[in-house]
C-alpha positions as CSV (number, residue, x, y, z in Angstrom):
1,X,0.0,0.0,0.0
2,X,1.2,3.7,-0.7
3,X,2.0,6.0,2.1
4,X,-0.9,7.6,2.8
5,X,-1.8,11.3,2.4
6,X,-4.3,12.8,3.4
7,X,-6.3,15.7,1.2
8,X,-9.4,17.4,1.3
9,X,-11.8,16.1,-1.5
10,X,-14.0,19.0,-3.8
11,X,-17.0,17.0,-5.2
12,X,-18.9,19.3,-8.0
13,X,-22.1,18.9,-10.1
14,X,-21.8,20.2,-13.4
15,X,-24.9,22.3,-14.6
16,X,-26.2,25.4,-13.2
17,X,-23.0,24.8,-10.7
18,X,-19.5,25.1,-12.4
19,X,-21.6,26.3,-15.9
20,X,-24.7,28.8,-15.1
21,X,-26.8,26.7,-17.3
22,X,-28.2,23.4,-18.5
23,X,-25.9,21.6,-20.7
24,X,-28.4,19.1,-22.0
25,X,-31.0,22.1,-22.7
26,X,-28.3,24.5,-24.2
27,X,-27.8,22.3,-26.9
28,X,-31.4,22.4,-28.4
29,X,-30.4,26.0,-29.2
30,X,-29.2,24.7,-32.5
31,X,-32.7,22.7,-33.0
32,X,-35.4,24.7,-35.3
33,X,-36.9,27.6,-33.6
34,X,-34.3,26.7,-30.8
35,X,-36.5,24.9,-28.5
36,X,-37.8,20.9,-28.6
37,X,-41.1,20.7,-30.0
38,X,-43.9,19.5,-27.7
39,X,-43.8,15.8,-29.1
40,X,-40.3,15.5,-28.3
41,X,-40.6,16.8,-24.8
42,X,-43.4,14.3,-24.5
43,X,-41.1,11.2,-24.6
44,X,-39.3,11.9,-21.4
45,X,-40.1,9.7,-18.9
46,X,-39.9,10.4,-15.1
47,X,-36.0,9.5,-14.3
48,X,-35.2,8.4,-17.7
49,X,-33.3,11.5,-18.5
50,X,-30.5,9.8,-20.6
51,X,-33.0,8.0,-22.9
52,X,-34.7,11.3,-23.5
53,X,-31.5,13.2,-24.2
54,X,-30.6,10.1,-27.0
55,X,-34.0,11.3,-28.7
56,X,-32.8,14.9,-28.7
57,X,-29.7,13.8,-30.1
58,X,-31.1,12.3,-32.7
59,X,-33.9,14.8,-34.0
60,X,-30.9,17.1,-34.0
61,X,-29.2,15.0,-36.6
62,X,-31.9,14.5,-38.3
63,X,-32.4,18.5,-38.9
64,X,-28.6,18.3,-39.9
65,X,-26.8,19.6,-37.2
66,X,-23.0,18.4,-37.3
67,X,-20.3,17.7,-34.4
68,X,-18.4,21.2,-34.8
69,X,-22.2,22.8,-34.3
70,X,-22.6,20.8,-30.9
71,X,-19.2,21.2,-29.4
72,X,-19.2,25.1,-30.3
73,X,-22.4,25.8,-29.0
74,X,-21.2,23.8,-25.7
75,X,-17.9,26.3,-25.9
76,X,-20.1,29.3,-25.1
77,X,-22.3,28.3,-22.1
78,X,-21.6,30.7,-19.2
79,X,-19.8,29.5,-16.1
80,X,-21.0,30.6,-13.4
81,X,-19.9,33.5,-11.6
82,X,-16.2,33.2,-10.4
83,X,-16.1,29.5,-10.7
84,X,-13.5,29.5,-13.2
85,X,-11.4,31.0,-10.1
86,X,-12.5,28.6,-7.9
87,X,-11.2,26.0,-10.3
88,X,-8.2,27.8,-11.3
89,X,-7.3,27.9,-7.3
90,X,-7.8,24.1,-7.1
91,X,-5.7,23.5,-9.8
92,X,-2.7,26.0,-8.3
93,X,-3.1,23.9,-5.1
94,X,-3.3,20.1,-6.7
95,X,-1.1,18.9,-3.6
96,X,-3.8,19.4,-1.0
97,X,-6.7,19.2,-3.1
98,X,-8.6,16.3,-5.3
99,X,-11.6,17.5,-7.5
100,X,-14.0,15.4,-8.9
101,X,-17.1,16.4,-11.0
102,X,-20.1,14.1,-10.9
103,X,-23.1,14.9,-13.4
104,X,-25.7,13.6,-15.0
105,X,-24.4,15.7,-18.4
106,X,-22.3,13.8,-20.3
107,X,-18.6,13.1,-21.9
108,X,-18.5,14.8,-24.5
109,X,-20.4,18.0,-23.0
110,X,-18.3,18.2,-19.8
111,X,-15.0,17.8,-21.6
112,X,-15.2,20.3,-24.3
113,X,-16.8,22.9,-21.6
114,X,-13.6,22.4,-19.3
115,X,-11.1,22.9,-21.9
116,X,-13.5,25.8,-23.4
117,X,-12.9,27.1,-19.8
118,X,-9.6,26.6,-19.4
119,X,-9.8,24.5,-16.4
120,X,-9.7,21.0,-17.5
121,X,-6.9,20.3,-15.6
122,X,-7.9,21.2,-12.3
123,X,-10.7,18.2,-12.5
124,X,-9.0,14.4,-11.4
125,X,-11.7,13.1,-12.4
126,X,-15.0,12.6,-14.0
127,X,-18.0,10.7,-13.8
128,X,-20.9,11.6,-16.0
129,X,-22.9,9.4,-18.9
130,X,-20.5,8.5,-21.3
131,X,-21.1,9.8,-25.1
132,X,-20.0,9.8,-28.6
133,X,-20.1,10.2,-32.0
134,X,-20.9,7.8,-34.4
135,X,-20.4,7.6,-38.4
136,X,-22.9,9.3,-39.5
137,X,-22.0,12.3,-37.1
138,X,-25.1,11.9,-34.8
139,X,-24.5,12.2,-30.8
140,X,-24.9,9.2,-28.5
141,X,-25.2,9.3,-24.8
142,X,-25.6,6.0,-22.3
143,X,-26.8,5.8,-19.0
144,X,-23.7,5.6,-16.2
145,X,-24.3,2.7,-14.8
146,X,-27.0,0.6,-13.1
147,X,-28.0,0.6,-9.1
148,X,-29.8,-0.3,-6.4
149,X,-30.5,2.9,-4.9
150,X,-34.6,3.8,-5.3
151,X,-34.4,8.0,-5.0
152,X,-32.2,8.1,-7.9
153,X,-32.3,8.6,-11.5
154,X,-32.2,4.9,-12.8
155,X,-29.0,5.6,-14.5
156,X,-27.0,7.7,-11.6
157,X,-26.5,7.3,-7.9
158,X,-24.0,10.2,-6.8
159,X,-23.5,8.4,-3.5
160,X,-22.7,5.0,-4.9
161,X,-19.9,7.1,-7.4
162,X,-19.0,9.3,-4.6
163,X,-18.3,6.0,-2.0
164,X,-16.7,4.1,-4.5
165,X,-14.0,6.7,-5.2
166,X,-13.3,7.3,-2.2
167,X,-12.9,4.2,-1.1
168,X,-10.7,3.4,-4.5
169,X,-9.0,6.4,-3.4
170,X,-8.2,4.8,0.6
171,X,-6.9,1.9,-1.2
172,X,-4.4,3.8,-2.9
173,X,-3.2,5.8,-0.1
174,X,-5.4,8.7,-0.2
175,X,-7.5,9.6,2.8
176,X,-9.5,12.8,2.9
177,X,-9.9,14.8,5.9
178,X,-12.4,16.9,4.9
179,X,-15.3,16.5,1.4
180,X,-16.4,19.8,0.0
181,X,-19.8,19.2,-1.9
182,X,-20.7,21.9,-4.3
183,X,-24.3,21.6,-5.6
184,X,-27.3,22.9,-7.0
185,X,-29.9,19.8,-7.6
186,X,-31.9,17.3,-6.0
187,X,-30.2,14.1,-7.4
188,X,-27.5,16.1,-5.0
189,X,-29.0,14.8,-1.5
190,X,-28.3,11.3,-1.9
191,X,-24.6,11.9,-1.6
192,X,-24.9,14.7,0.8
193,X,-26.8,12.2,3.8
194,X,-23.6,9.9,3.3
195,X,-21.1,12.7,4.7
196,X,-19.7,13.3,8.2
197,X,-19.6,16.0,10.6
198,X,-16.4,17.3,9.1
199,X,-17.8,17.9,5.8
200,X,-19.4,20.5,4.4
201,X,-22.5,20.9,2.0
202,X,-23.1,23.9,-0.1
203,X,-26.0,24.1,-2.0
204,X,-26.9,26.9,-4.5
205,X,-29.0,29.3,-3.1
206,X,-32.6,29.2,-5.3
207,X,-32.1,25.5,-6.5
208,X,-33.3,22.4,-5.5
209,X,-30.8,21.0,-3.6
210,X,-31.2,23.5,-0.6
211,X,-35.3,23.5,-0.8
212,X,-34.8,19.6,-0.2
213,X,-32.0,20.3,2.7
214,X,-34.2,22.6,4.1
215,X,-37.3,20.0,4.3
216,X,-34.6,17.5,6.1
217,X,-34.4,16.6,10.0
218,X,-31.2,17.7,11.6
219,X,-30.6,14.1,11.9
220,X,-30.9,13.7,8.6
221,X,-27.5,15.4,7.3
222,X,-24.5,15.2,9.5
223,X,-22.1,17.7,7.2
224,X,-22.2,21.1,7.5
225,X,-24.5,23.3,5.5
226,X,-23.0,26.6,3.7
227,X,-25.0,27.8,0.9
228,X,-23.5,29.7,-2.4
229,X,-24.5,32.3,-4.7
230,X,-21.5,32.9,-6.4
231,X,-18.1,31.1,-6.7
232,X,-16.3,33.7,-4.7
233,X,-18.3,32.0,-1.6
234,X,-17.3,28.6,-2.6
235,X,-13.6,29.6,-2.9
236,X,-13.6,31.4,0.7
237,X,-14.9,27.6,1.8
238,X,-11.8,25.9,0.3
239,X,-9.1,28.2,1.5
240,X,-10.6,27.8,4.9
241,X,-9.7,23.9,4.4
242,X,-5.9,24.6,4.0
């Protein structure tokens, strides 16, 4: 076993967290009249996001819209505010930090966004539904993986990624004293309840995740709860770790 070394681990979500927006909705900007038409929208099913995005990506093929189109369109989605720098600090400080994202986005979104951003290298790693492109220049996405957990998105459980890395990460020597989970959404909980005393939760003032935090018994979430507007907050948080 490596000699351990112990870090502080930053967990992030992806949309309307590091990026201001949606991913999987930004994209329909390059569908006709910029929006999914109501028959569309009508075959998403209630946790069956992934599935639903694979029909987007195909009625946007099928109205001719290519690769370069997608990943320039994903270049220009706003981060949020100061998150870059939040990023950017991580990155300047890769001895004491690890930085994971976990999203229910996708490869080939979350990718071109980070290098878009600049900040690609301040991510370890990255676990989010894995797509592609095939032949005939059409986007695929697949779900995750598959698990037992019943308040999750079929293809996504945050706290079974989030558990399994870190306990990946204990077998190779790495032991964190402190998880910093930055958030906006409700698939965000699950994970969250699995945390100790000496982490810290920071939901995004106005989203889900809080609204559902706030519904919770204080028994029912062990970490500490700082909320966020911008990312000058969340930065604040992770100098105080160091």
């Amino acid at each position: 076993m490596a000699k351990e070394s112990k870090k502080v681990l930053a967990v992030f979500d992806f949309d309307h967290t590091i990026i201001d927006d949606n991913s999987d909705t930004w994209v329909l900007k390059l569908a006709p009249n910029g929006q999914a038409p109501d028959w569309l929208r009508q075959t998403y099913r209630n946790g069956y996001w992934t599935d639903y995005m694979e029909n987007v990506f195909k009625y946007l093929h099928d109205n001719g819209t290519m690769p370069d189109e997608i990943l320039d369109t994903m270049g220009k989605i706003p981060y949020t505010d100061k998150m870059q720098n939040v990023l950017k600090f991580i990155s300047s400080n890769s001895t004491k930090f690890d930085c994971i994202v976990i999203s229910d986005s996708n490869t080939v979104f979350i990718e071109t966004i980070l290098k878009a951003g600049g900040v690609k290298q301040a991510v370890s790693s990255t676990f989010t539904n894995p797509a592609h492109f095939d032949k005939s220049n059409c986007l695929h996405v697949k779900p995750f993986h598959k698990h037992p957990c019943k308040s999750c998105p079929v293809n996504m459980c945050k706290k079974t990624i989030l558990l399994e890395y870190i306990g990946t990460q204990a077998q190779d020597g790495v032991v964190y004293d402190k998880v910093v989970y930055v958030g906006d959404g409700g698939n965000d909980l699950c994970p969250c309840k699995e945390l100790s005393a000496s982490d810290i939760v920071m939901p995004r003032r106005g989203y889900r995740l809080i609204k559902k935090i706030e519904k919770l018994s204080k028994s029912s979430l062990r970490a500490k709860v700082v909320p966020w507007e911008s990312g000058s907050e969340v930065l604040a948080v992770l100098k105080g770790c160091i």
